[in-house]
VMD Tcl script that draws the C-alpha trace (Angstrom):
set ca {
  {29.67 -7.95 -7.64}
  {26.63 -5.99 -8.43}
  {25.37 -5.92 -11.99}
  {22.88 -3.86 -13.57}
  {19.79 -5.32 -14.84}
  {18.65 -3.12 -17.50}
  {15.57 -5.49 -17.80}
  {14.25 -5.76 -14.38}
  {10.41 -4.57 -14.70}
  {10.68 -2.37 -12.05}
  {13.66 -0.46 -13.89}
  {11.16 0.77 -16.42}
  {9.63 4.15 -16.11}
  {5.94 3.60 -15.66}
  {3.87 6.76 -16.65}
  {0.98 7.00 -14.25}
  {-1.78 9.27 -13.31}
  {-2.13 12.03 -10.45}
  {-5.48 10.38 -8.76}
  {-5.30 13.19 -5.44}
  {-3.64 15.58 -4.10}
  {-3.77 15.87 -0.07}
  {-2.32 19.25 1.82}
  {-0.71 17.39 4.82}
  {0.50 21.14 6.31}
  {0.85 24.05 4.74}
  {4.53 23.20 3.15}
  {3.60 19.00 2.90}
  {1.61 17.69 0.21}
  {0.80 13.71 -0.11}
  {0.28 12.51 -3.92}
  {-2.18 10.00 -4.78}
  {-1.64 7.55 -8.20}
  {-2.33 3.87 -9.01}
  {0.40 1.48 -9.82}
  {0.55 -1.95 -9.25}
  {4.24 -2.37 -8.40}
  {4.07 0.43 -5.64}
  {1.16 -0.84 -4.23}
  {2.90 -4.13 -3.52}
  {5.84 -2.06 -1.85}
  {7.13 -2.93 1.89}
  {7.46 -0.01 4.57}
  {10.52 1.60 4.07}
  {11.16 1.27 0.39}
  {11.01 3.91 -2.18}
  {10.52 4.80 -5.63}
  {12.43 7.30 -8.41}
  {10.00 9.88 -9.79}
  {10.12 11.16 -12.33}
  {8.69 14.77 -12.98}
  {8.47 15.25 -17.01}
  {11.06 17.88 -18.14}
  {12.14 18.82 -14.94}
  {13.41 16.10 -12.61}
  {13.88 12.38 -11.04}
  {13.87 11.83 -7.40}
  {13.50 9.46 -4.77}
  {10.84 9.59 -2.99}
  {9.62 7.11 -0.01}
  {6.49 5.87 -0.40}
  {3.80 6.64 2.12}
  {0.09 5.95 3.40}
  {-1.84 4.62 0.89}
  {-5.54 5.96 0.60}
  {-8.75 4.23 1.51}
  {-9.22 3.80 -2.29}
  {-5.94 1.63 -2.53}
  {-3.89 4.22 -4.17}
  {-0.39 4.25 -3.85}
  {0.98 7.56 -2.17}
  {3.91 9.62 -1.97}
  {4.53 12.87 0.50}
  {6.50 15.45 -0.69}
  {8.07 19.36 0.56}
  {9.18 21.52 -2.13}
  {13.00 21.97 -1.11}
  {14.29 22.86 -4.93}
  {13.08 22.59 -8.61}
  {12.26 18.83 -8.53}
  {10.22 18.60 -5.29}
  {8.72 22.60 -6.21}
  {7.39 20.51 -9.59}
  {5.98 17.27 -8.13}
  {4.57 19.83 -5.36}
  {2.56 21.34 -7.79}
  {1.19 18.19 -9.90}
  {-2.83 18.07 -10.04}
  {-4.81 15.24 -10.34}
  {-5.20 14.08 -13.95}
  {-1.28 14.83 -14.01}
  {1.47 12.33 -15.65}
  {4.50 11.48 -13.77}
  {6.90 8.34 -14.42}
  {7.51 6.30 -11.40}
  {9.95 3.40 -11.57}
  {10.74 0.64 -8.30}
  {10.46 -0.08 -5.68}
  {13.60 -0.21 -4.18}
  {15.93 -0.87 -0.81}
  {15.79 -2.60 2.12}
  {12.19 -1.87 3.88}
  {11.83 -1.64 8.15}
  {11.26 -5.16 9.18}
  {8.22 -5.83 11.77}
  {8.60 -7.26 15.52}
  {6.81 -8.37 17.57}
  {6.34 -6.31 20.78}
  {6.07 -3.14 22.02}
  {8.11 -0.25 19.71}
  {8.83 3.24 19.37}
  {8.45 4.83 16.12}
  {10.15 8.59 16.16}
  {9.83 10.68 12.98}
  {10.51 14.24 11.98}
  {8.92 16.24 9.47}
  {8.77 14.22 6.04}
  {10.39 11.34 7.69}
  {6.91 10.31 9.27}
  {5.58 9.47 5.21}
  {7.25 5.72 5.52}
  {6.71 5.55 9.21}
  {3.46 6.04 8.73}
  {2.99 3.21 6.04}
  {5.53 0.87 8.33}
  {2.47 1.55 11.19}
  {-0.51 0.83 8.91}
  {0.91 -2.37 7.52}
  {2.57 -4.06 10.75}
  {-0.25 -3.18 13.06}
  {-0.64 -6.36 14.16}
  {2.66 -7.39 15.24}
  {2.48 -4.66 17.89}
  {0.91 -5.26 21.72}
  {1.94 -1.46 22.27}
  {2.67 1.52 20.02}
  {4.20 4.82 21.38}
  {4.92 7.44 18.20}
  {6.45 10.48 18.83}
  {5.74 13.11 15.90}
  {8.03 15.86 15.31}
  {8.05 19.13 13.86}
  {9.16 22.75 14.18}
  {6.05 24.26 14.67}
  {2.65 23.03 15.11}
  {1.30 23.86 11.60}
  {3.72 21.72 10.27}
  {3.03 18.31 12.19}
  {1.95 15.68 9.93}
  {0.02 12.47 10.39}
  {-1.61 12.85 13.67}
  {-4.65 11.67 12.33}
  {-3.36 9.06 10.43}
  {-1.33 7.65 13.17}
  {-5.03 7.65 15.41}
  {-6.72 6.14 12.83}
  {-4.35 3.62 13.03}
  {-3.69 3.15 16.58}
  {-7.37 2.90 17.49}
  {-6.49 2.56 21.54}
  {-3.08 0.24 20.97}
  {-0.45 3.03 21.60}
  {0.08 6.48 22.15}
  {1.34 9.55 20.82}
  {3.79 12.22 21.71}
  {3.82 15.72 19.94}
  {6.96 17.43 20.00}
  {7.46 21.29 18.21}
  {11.09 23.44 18.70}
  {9.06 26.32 18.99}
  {6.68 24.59 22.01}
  {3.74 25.85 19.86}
  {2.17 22.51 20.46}
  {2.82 19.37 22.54}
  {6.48 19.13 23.98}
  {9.22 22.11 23.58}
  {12.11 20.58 21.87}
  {13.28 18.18 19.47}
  {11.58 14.61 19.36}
  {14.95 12.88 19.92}
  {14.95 14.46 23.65}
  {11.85 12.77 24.11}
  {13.03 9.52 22.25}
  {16.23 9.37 24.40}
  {14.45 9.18 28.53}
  {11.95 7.16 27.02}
  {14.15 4.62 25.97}
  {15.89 5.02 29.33}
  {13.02 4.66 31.70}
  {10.63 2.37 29.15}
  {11.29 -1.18 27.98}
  {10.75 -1.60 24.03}
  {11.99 -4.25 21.68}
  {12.52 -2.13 18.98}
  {13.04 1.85 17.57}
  {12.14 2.64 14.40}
  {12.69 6.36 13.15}
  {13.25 8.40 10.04}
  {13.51 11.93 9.97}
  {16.27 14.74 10.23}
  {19.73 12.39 10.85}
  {21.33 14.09 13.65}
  {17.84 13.62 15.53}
  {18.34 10.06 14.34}
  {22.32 9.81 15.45}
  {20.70 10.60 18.67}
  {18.50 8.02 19.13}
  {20.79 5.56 17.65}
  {23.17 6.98 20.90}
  {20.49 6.35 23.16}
  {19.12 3.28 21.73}
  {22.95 1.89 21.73}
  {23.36 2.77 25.67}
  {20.17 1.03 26.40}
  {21.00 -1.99 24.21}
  {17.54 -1.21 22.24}
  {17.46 -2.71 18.35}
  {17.17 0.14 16.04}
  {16.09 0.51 12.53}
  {16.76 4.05 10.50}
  {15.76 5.43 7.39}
  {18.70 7.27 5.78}
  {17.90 9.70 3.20}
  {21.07 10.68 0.67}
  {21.53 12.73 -2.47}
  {20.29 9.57 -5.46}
  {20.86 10.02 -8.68}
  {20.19 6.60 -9.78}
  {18.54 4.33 -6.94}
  {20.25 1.24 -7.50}
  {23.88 1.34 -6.95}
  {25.65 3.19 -10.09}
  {25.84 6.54 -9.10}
  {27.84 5.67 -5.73}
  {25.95 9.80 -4.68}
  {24.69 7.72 -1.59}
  {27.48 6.35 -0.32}
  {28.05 6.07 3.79}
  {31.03 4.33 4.86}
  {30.86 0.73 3.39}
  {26.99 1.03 2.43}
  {24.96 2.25 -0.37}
  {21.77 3.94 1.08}
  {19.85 2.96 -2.00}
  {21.04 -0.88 -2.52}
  {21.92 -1.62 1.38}
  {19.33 0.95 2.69}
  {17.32 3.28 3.23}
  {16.64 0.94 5.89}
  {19.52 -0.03 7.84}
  {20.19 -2.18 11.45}
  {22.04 -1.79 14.45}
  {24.90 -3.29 13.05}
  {25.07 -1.51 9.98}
  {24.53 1.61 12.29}
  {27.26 0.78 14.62}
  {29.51 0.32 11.58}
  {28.81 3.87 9.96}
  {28.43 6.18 13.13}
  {31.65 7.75 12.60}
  {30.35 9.08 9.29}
  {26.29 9.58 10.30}
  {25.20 12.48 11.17}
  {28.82 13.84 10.15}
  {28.44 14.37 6.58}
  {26.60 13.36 3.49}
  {27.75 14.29 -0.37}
  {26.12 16.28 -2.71}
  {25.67 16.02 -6.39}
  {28.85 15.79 -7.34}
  {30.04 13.87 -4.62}
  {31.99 15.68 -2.55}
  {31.39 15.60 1.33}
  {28.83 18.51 2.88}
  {28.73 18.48 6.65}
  {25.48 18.03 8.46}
  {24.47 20.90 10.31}
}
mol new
graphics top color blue
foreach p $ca { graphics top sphere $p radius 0.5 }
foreach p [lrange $ca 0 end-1] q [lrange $ca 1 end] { graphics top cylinder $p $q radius 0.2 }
display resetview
C-alpha cells in the first residue's frame, strides 16, 4: 500500500533561480536553473513546478546546458505553462522531485520517435545513454517546420553514430506526414532492439501497434493531467497504473495491459474521462 512521505527531501518545494531562457521555436521555450536534485535526475523523470501565484505542473526534465544547468522545455497551452513561458532569468520558481519511472538504456541499435514537446526527455534519454548505442536513428516530429525542436541538439549528440528523420504534417520540411508513419515501415523493414518515444499518444498507440506486430521492446512516455505527482490525486490514472508513480515511463507489458484505454481517453481535472482526439 502506498504511503505518503511528507518528509522525503525531494517532496519539499525548492525555490530556485531562472539561470536562461532558450527559444527552441517560436511557441517552445527551454528554461535553464540550478538544482542539485534535478541535476541528478534519470531520462524520463520529471519534476512539479511550481509558478508563484499562479500554478504547479509537471514538467519533464530536458537537455541540460553546457554549464550543467538543469533544464526544462515548456509550450504555453493555458495559464500555468503561459506563466513559466514567460519567466526571465533572475526569476524564482519552486521545483520539487524528481519523480517516476525514467526510460531504461540498451544496448544496441534503437529508435527514438518524438513529437513536438515530447522530444525534451528524449533528448536528455540521448545525451545520457550515448554510449550504450552502436546505432541511433531519431525521427523528429512536428507540424510545421518552424516548430521542430532539437535538431541540433540531437547532431551534437549523434556526432556520426545515427541518423535523423524530419517529419512535418504540412511537408514544409523533411517527410509529409506524421512521424509514426515513418516509425511504423521502419520498424518493419529495420531490425532494432528497442523504441523509445514520447510525444502526442495516438502517434505513440501507433508505434506501440507496430512495435507489437514486429515483436520490437517499447518504452513510452505518457503524459496525464497531475495534480500531485506522486500517487494521491489518482488525475493520472490509466487502467491499473498511475502515470506519475508507475510511469511516465512505461514497458511493453505495461503497454499491452493498458491499450484498450491508450490513446482512447485520458481525464481531466476533475476526473472524468475526455476522449483523445
Amino acid at each position: 500500500m502506498f504511503r505518503y512521505q511528507a518528509d522525503k527531501p525531494i517532496d519539499r518545494p525548492r525555490i530556485v533561480s531562472v539561470k536562461a531562457v532558450e527559444d527552441e521555436s517560436p511557441i517552445v521555450r527551454t528554461i535553464y536553473f540550478d538544482d542539485e536534485k534535478c541535476s541528478e535526475a534519470l531520462p524520463g523523470q520529471f519534476i512539479m513546478v511550481w509558478i508563484p501565484g499562479v500554478k504547479e505542473l509537471p514538467i519533464s526534465l530536458s537537455l541540460p546546458s553546457k554549464k550543467g544547468n538543469s533544464a526544462i522545455t515548456v509550450k504555453p497551452i493555458g495559464p500555468g505553462t503561459n506563466a513559466l513561458y514567460n519567466v526571465k532569468p533572475g526569476d524564482k520558481i519552486g521545483v520539487r522531485g524528481p519523480y517516476g519511472t525514467p526510460f531504461q538504456p540498451t544496448n544496441g541499435k534503437v529508435l527514438i520517435v518524438g513529437g513536438g514537446t515530447g522530444l525534451a526527455p528524449l533528448s536528455l534519454l540521448c545525451y545520457k545513454y550515448i554510449s550504450y548505442y552502436t546505432h541511433i536513428t531519431v525521427i523528429v516530429g512536428a507540424r510545421t517546420s518552424n516548430q521542430l525542436l532539437f535538431i541540433d541538439k540531437f547532431q551534437d549528440i549523434l556526432k556520426g553514430k545515427g541518423r535523423i528523420i524530419v517529419t512535418t504534417d504540412d511537408g514544409s520540411k523533411g517527410y509529409r506526414g506524421f512521424a509514426s508513419e515513418v516509425a511504423e515501415k521502419l520498424i518493419k523493414t529495420e531490425d532494432f532492439d528497442m523504441v523509445y518515444t514520447c510525444g502526442p499518444e495516438l502517434m505513440m498507440k501507433a508505434i506501440f501497434k507496430a512495435s507489437e506486430e514486429r515483436g520490437v521492446a517499447i518504452q513510452a512516455s505518457l503524459e496525464r493531467v497531475m495534480r500531485c505527482g506522486f500517487g494521491i490525486c489518482g488525475s493520472c490514472c490509466i487502467d491499473r497504473y498511475l502515470v506519475c508513480k508507475d510511469g511516465p515511463v512505461f514497458n511493453t507489458h505495461q503497454l499491452r495491459i493498458m491499450q484498450d484505454e491508450l490513446g482512447v481517453y485520458s481525464r481531466d481535472y476533475s476526473g472524468r474521462r475526455v476522449n483523445i482526439h
